[in-house]
C-alpha positions in Angstrom: 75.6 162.4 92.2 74.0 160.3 95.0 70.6 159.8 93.1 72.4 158.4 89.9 75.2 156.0 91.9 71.9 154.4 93.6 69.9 154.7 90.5 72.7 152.4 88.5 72.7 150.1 91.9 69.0 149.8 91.7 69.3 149.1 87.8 72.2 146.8 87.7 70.3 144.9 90.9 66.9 144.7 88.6 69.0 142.9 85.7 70.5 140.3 87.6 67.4 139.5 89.2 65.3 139.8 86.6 68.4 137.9 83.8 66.8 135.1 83.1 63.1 136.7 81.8 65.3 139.7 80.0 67.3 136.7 78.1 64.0 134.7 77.4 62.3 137.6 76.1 65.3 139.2 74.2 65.9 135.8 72.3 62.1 135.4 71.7 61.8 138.8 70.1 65.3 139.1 68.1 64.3 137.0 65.1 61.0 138.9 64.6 62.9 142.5 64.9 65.7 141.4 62.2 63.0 139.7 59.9 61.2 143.3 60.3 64.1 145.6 59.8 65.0 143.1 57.1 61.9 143.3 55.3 61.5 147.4 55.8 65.3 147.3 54.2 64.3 145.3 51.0 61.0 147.5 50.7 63.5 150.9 51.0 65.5 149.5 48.9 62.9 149.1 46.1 61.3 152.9 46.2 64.6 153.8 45.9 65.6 151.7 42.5 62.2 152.9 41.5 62.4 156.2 42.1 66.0 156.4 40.5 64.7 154.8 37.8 62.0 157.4 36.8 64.1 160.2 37.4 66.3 158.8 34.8 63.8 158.5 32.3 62.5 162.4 32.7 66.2 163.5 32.1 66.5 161.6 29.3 63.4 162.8 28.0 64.3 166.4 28.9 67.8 166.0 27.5 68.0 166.4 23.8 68.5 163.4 21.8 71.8 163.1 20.1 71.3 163.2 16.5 69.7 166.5 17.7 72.5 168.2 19.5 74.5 167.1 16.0 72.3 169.2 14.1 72.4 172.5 16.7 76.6 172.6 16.5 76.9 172.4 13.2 74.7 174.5 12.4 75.4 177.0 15.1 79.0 176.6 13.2 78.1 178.2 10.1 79.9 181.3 9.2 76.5 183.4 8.6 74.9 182.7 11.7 76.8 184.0 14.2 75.7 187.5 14.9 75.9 187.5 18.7 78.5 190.5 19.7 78.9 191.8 16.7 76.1 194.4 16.3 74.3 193.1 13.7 
């Protein structure tokens, strides 16, 4: 318990002595970091549209159209075709 009440003493004593270069540096580097994270963020963003978007298209072309799915009820409808359960 010692070790880390001196260990914050010596930290909190390097800060204030060394406030001024921290703040300098800090405000120096800032705007480059958010310009960064910024431009990462737009980038992300962009794969994941794209991505989204082609996963839309390959369902839609693995879905069945619907003119098509018209055509399977109705048909599936009619009295002769069902033989499913019935043994025959």
């Amino acid at each position: 318990m010692f070790q880390f009440i001196l260990g914050a003493l010596a930290g909190g004593l390097a800060a204030w002595w060394w406030r001024s270069d921290l703040q300098n540096y800090v405000e120096k580097k800032l705007p480059d970091v958010r310009e960064k994270a910024a431009d990462r963020l737009t980038a992300l963003e962009q794969r994941a549209e794209d991505a989204l978007g082609r996963a839309k298209k390959q369902i839609d072309r693995m879905r069945p159209s619907e003119e098509h799915r018209m055509r399977e009820t109705t048909s599936s409808r009619s009295p002769g075709n069902y033989t499913q359960g019935t043994g025959v």
